[in-house]
C-alpha positions in Angstrom: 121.6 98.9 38.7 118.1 98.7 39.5 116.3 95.0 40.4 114.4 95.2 37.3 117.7 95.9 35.3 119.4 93.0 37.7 116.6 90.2 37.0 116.7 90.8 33.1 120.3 90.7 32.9 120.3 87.3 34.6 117.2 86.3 32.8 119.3 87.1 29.0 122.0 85.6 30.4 120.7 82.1 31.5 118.1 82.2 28.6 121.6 82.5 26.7 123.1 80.1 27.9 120.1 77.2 27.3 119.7 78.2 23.5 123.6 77.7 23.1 124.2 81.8 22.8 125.6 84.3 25.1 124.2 87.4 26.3 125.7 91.0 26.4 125.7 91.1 30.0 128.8 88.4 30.0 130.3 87.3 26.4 133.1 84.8 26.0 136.1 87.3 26.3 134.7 89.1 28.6 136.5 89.7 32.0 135.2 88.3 35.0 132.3 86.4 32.8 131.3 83.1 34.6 131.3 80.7 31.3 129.4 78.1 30.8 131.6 74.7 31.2 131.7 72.5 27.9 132.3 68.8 27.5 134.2 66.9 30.0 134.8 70.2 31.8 131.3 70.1 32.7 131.4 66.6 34.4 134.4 67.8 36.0 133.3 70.3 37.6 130.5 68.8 39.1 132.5 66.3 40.6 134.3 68.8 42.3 130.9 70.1 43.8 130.3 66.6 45.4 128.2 64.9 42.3 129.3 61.0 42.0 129.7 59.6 39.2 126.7 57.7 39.2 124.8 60.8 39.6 126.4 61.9 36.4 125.2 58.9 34.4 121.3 58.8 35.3 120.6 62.0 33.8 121.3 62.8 29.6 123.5 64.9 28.3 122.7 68.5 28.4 120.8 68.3 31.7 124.1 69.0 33.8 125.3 73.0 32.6 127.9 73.0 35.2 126.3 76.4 36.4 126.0 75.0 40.4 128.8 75.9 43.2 127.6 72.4 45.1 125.5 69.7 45.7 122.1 70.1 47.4 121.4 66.5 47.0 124.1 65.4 49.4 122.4 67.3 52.5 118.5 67.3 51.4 117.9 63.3 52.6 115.1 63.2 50.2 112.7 60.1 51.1 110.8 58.2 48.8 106.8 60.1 48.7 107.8 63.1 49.4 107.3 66.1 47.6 110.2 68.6 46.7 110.7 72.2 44.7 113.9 73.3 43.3 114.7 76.8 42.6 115.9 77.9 40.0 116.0 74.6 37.8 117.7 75.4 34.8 118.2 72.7 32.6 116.7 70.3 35.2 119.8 68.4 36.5 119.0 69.0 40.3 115.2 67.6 39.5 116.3 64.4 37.5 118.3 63.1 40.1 115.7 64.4 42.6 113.3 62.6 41.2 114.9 59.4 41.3 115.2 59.6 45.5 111.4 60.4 46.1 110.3 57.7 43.5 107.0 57.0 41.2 105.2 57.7 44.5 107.0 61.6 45.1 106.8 64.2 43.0 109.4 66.9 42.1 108.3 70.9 40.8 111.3 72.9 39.1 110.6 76.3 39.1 112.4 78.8 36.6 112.1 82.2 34.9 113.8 81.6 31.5 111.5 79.9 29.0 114.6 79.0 26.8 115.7 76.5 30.5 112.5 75.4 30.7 112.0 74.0 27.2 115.5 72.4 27.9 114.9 70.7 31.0 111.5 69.5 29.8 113.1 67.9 27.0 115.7 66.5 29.6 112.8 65.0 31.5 111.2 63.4 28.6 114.3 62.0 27.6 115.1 60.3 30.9 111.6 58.9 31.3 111.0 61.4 34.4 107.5 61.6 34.7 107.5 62.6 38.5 108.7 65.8 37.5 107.2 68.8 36.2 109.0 72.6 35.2 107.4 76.0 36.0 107.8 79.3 35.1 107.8 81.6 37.8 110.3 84.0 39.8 111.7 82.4 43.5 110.6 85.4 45.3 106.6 84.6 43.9 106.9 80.5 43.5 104.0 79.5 41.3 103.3 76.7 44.2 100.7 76.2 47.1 101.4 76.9 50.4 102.4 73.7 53.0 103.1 71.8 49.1 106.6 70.8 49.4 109.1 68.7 51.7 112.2 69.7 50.6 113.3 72.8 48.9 116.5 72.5 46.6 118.4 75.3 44.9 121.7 75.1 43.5 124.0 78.9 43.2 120.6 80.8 42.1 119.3 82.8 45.5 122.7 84.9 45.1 121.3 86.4 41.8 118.2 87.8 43.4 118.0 90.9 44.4 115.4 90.6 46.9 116.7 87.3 48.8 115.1 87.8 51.6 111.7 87.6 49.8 113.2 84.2 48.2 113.5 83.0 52.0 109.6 84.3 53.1 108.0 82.4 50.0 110.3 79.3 50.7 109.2 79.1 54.2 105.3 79.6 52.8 105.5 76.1 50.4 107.3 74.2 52.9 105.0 71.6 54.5 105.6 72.3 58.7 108.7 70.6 59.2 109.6 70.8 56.0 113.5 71.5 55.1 115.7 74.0 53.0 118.8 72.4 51.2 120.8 75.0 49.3 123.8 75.3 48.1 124.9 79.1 47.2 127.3 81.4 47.5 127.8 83.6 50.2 130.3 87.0 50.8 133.5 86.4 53.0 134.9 90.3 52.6 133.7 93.1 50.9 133.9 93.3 47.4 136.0 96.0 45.7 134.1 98.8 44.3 135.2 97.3 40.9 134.3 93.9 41.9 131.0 95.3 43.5 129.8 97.1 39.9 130.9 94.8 37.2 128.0 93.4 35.2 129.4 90.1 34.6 130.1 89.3 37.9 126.3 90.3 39.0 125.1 87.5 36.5 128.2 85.3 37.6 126.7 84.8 41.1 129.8 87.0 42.9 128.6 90.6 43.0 125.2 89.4 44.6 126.8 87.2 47.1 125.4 88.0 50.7 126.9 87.6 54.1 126.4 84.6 56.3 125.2 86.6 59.0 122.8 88.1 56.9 121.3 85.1 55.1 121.1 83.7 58.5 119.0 86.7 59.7 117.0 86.4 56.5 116.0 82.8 57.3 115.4 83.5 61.1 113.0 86.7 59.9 111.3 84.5 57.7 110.2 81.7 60.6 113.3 78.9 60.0 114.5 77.0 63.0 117.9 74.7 63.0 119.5 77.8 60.4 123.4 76.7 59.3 125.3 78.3 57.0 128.3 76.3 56.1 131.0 78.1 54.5 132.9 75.8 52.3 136.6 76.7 52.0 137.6 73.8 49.9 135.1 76.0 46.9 137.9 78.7 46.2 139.6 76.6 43.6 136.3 76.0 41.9 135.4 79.6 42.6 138.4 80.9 40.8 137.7 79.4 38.0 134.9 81.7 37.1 136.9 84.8 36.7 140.6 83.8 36.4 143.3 86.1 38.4 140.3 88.4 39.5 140.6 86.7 42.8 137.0 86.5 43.6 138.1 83.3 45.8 138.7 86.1 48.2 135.9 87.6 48.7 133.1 84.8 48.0 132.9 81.0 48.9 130.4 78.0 48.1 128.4 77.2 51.4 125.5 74.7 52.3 122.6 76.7 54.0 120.7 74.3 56.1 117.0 75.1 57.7 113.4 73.7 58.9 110.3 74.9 59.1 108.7 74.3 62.5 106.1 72.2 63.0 102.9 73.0 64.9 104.1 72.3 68.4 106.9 74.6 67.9 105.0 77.6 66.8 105.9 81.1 68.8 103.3 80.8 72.7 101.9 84.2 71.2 99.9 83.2 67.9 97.1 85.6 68.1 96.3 87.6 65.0 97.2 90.8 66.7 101.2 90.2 67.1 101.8 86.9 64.7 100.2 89.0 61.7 
């Protein structure tokens, strides 16, 4: 598969998944299909990603998919004022609860490429009387936000479904404010996947076939200008993991991590800064 074949599989799929419909790429019986979590599954499975109770509460119903593989909130140390983007919103759970750390006085910009999510987490914002927070359509590897905008950059098991990650990581490090920070949860390659593992549809759109190494997203980050780069694998994921493709044992091969970086502020720019080797 091609990127452009990549992207609009995900895009059908997640768009699927908002209106309450599958897509072809990964129906119901399908094997290895990442499903979508229902009822008290859903609240379940958050809490097994590191979401409190609490956190579960303040936002409505609907606005928690169960579609994450962690909990960016517990390592972003969001301040009240400040200004952060989340990639890959979906249905705008990740930005509610957001939105409630940086205050009336912050603001909070989730960016998406399904319509069908937007609609839904712009409903989910109305609903929870959010009106620090704002959805916009727009790939992560071209954010439809200013440079030196945000503080914090959130994203919750999306970067893996991009083909181009390292692109994701250059426009990241572009909107961050200097000293601005990265706090990501994703998924990240611990072994090579099986050539059957590697080409299966569903998996590509159930954020395991486009896992990436932690070397690699470390490199990624690094190439893109990030200081203070961790990558956190988190082993304690495989049950959760598992769970998206029962006795395939993706657990295996791919884990949950936290990937941790900063922008560097002025002072800790590279000596040479001359047009002729910074670019």
């Amino acid at each position: 598969m091609d990127s452009a074949e990549i992207k609009e599989m995900v895009r059908t799929r997640y768009g699927g998944i908002a209106a309450g419909t599958l897509s072809d790429c990964c129906a119901p019986a399908a094997p290895g299909c990442r499903g979508t979590p229902v009822g008290a599954e859903v609240d379940g499975k958050a809490r097994v990603m590191g979401y409190s109770a609490e956190e579960l509460a303040a936002v409505p119903d609907g606005a928690n998919l169960g579609l994450g593989c962690g909990n960016p909130q517990a390592i972003a140390d969001m301040k009240p004022g400040e200004v952060v983007v989340d990639l890959g919103s979906g249905a705008g759970f990740d930005c509610l609860l957001a939105a409630r750390q940086v205050g009336p006085g912050g603001h909070v910009i989730g960016v998406d490429m399904t319509h069908e999510m937007l609609a839904k987490a712009r409903e989910n914002a109305a609903k929870a009387g959010a009106a620090n927070v704002e959805f916009r359509l727009g790939e992560i590897e071209h954010l439809p936000v200013a440079d030196n905008t945000a503080d914090v950059i959130l994203s919750n098991c999306v970067i893996n479904l991009v083909p181009d990650k390292a692109q994701v990581f250059r426009d990241a490090f572009r909107v961050l404010k200097p000293g601005g920070r990265l706090a990501i949860s994703d998924v990240i390659n611990i072994r090579p996947l099986t050539p059957e593992l590697a080409t299966n549809r569903a998996l590509v759109c159930g954020c395991v076939a486009g896992a990436a190494q932690s070397a690699q997203v470390e490199t990624w980050l690094q190439a893109a200008g990030f200081l203070d780069v961790r990558v956190t694998a988190k082993d304690e994921s495989r049950q959760l993991i598992a769970s998206w493709a029962p006795g395939r044992g993706i657990e295996d091969y791919v884990v949950s991590a936290i990937i941790e970086a900063r922008k560097p502020v002025e002072s800790e720019a590279p000596a040479c800064c001359s047009t002729s080797c910074c670019g």
